[in-house]
N, C-alpha and C positions, 0 to 999 in steps of 0.2 A: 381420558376415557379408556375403561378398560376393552380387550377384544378376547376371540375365541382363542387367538395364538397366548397371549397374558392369563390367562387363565388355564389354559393347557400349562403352560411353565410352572404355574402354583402347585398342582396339581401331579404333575409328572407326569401328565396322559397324553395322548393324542389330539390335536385340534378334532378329529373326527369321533372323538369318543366327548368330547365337550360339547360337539355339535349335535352330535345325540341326544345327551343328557338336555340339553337346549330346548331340544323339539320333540320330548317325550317320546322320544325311540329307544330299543332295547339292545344290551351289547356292553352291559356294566351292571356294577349290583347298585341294590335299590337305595345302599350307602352310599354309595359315591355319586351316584344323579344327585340325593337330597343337597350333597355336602356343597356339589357344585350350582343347584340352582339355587339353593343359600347363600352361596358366595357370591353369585352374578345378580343376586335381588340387593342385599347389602352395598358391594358395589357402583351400583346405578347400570347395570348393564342394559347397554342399547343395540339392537338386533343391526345389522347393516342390511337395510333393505335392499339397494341398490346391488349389493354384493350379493343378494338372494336371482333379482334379478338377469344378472350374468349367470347362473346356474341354472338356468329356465323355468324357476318355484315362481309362482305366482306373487305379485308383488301386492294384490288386493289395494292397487292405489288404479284411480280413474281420472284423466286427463281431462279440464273443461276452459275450452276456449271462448269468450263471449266477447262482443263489441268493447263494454263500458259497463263494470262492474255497477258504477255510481248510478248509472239510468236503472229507477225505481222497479222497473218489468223485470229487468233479469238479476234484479237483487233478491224479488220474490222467488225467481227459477232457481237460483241458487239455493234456496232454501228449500224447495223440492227437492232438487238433487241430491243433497247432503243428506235429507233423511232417508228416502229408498238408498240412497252408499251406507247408510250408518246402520239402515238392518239387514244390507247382506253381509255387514263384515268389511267396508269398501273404505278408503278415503280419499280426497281429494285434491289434486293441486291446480290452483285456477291460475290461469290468463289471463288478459286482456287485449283483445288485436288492433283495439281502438281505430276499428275500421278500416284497417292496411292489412293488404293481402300479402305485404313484405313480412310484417311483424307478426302475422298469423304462421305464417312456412314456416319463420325464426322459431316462433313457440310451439309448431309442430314435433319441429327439428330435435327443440329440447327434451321434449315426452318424449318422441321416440327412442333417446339418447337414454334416458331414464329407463326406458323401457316397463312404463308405465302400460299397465291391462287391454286398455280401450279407451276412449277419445268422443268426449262428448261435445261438438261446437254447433255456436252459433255463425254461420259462415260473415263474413267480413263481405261490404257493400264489391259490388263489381265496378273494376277499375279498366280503364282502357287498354292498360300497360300490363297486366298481369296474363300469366301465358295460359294456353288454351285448356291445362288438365294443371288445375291449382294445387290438387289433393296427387298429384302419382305418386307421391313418398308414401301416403300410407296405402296406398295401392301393391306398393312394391313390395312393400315389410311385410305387407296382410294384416294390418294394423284394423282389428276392430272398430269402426265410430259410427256415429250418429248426427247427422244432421238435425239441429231443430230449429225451430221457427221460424227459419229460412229454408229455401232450398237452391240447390245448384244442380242444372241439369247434367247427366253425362258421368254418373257416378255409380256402383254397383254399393251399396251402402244402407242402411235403416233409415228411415226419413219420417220425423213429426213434424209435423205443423200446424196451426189455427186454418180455420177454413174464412178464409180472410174474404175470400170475393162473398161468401153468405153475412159476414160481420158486420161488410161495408153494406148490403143491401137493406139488414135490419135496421143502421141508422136510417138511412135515406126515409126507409118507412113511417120510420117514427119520425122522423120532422115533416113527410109527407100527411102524416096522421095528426099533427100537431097544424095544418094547415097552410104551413109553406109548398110555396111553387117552384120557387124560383133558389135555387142551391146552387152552391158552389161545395168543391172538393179541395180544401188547403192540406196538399200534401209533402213530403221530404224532395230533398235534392237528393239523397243516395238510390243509388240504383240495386234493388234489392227484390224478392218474391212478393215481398209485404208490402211492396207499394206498390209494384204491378198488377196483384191481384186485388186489393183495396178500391185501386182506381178503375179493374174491369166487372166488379159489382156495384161498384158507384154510378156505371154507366149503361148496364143493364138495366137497376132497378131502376132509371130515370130514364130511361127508353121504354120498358115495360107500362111506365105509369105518362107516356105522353106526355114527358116535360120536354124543358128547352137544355140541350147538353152541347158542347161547343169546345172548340182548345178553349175559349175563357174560363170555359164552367172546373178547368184544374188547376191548381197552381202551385207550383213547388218554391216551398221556402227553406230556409237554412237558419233553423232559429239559433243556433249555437255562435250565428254572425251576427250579432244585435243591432250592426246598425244596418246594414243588407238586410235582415229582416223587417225593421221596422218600416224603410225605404218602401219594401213588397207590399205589407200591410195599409200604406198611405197611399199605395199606386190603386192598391184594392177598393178601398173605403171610396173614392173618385168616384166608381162607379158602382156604390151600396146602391143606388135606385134599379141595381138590375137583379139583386138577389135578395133573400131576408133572411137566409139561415146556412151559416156553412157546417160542413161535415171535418171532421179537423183528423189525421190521419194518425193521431194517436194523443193520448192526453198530455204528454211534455208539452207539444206543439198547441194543443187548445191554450194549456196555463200562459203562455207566451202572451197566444191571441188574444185572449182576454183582457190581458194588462196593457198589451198593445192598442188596442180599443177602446180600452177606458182611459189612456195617456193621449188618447188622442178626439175626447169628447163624446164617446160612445156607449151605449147601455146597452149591458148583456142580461137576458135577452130581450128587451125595449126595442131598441133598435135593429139588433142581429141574432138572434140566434146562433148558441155553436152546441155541438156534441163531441164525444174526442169519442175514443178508444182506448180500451185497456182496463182501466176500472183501476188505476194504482190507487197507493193508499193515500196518496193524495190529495185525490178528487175533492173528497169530503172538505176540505180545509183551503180552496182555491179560490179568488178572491171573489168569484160567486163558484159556488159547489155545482162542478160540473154532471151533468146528466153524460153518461155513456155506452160504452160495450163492454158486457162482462167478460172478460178474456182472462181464465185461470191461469194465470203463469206457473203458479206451486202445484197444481197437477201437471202442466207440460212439463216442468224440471224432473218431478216427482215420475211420471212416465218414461221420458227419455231416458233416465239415469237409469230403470227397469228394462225397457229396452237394451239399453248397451250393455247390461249387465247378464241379460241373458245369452246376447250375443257370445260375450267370452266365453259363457259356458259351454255352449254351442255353438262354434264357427260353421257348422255345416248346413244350417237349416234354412230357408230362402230368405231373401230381404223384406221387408215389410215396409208400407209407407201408409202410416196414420195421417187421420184428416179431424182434428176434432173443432165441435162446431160452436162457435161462439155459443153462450145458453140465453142471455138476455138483456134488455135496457136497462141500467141501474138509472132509474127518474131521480132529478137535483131540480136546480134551477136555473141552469143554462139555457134552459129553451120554452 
């Protein structure tokens, strides 16, 4: 691969006068930029970003840390993202923290090391063992980011989110409005915003509407354990005569339950009713076509990635924290 210094030598010039002609700066005649940006396109020449970097030039690349590339929500957000970065001029290098607050600091570590613009994550579930201020490296560096679709209290930072405690109230609604009484809340084992705020509109809108709400009426499963899930779901089904419709805390977990229910002599929705969340693009194709919450991932990507972006424009202007609202029931045949 050739560099600034090899092409300088060809040339007899300066690295700083290639570096010129490079970036459409003046300080050479109009012959000798043509000769050398001819030479460096012929070539295959490739900018060293990272080297830009350590000279404080903007590297126009944006850091994105997410859980689990593979779970269908933030495959959508990614595709948000990408296109607000791709018309400011931006790119990207994704992570995975796959829910370890180790391997998230680890891939912080690494952007920062990059010295990559700004930092768009979705924070990693809270863990018992992780220390009390997860984020002070970019705290310290003044590292631009954004929080989304989570949040973590105790940070001076840009914050999106779904307004989850309204998302979860509109199910409830809707299976309330579909003539169920009697609900259950099947929600995650990680300890996150999204499930704490899911489960304190679950429990309004069924205190509001004079149902029966109880520690039974939540349940936290771990469907990525199949056989500890399926265990959860047959401890559950025991006592189906106490409910007729669960609220499922996001659509991977309904597709689970569903299969789990019908493996185990159950009709959806015959026998139970479920609704999920998220509206992935899966719904449609799930082995009955889930009824849900519409929850836009590709404008949350789409937004945040504008948010942080304006952020590096402007580090001076106050933090902001968006709330956007679920918009509606997508009706299937789950319930």
């Amino acid at each position: 691969m050739i560099t600034i210094k090899s092409i300088a030598n060809t040339f007899g010039v300066s690295t700083a006068t290639v570096s010129k002609a490079l970036n459409g700066l003046t300080g050479m005649s109009d012959e000798l930029r043509e000769r050398i940006l001819q030479y460096a396109k012929e070539n295959n020449y490739v900018p060293n970003m990272y080297g830009r970097g350590l000279k404080g030039v903007s590297l126009r690349v944006i850091g994105v840390i997410i859980p689990d590339n593979a779970n269908p929500t933030y495959s959508v957000m990614l595709k948000g993202i990408e296109a607000r970065a791709e018309q400011a001029g931006f790119n990207i290098i994704l992570c995975n923290s796959d829910e370890d607050w180790k391997k998230e600091q680890s891939k912080i570590n690494v952007l920062v090391e990059k010295k990559v613009d700004g930092i768009l994550l979705v924070p990693a579930a809270v863990a018992e063992d992780e220390p009390p201020k997860r984020y002070s490296m970019l705290d310290a560096v003044k590292m631009p980011f954004v929080m989304s679709i989570r949040k973590l209290e105790g940070y001076y930072c840009d914050v999106l989110t779904s307004d989850n405690r309204y998302g979860a109230s509109i199910a409830v609604n809707y299976l309330i409005g579909k003539g169920h009484r009697k609900i259950v809340h099947v929600t995650s084992t990680l300890n996150t915003s999204t499930v704490t705020q899911r489960i304190i509109g679950f429990k309004e809108k069924m205190q509001v509407a004079k149902l029966p709400v109880d520690c039974d009426s939540i349940i936290h499963l771990n469907y990525l354990n199949k056989d500890s899930f399926t265990s959860g779901v047959a401890e559950l089904v025991k006592r189906k005569d106490k409910f007729t419709a669960i609220f499922a805390f996001n659509d991977m977990l309904a597709f689970h339950l569903i299969k789990t229910l019908s493996a185990l002599g159950l009709q959806v929705p015959k026998d139970i009713a479920v609704i999920g969340y998220d509206d992935n693009d899966f719904a449609d194709f799930c082995l009955v076509p889930l009824t849900t919450v519409s929850h836009d991932s590709f404008y949350l990507g789409y937004l945040g990635a504008d948010i942080l972006i304006e952020r590096i424009k402007d580090k001076s202007k106050l933090y902001s924290e968006k709330l956007i609202r679920p918009s509606r029931i997508i009706e299937r045949m789950s319930v």
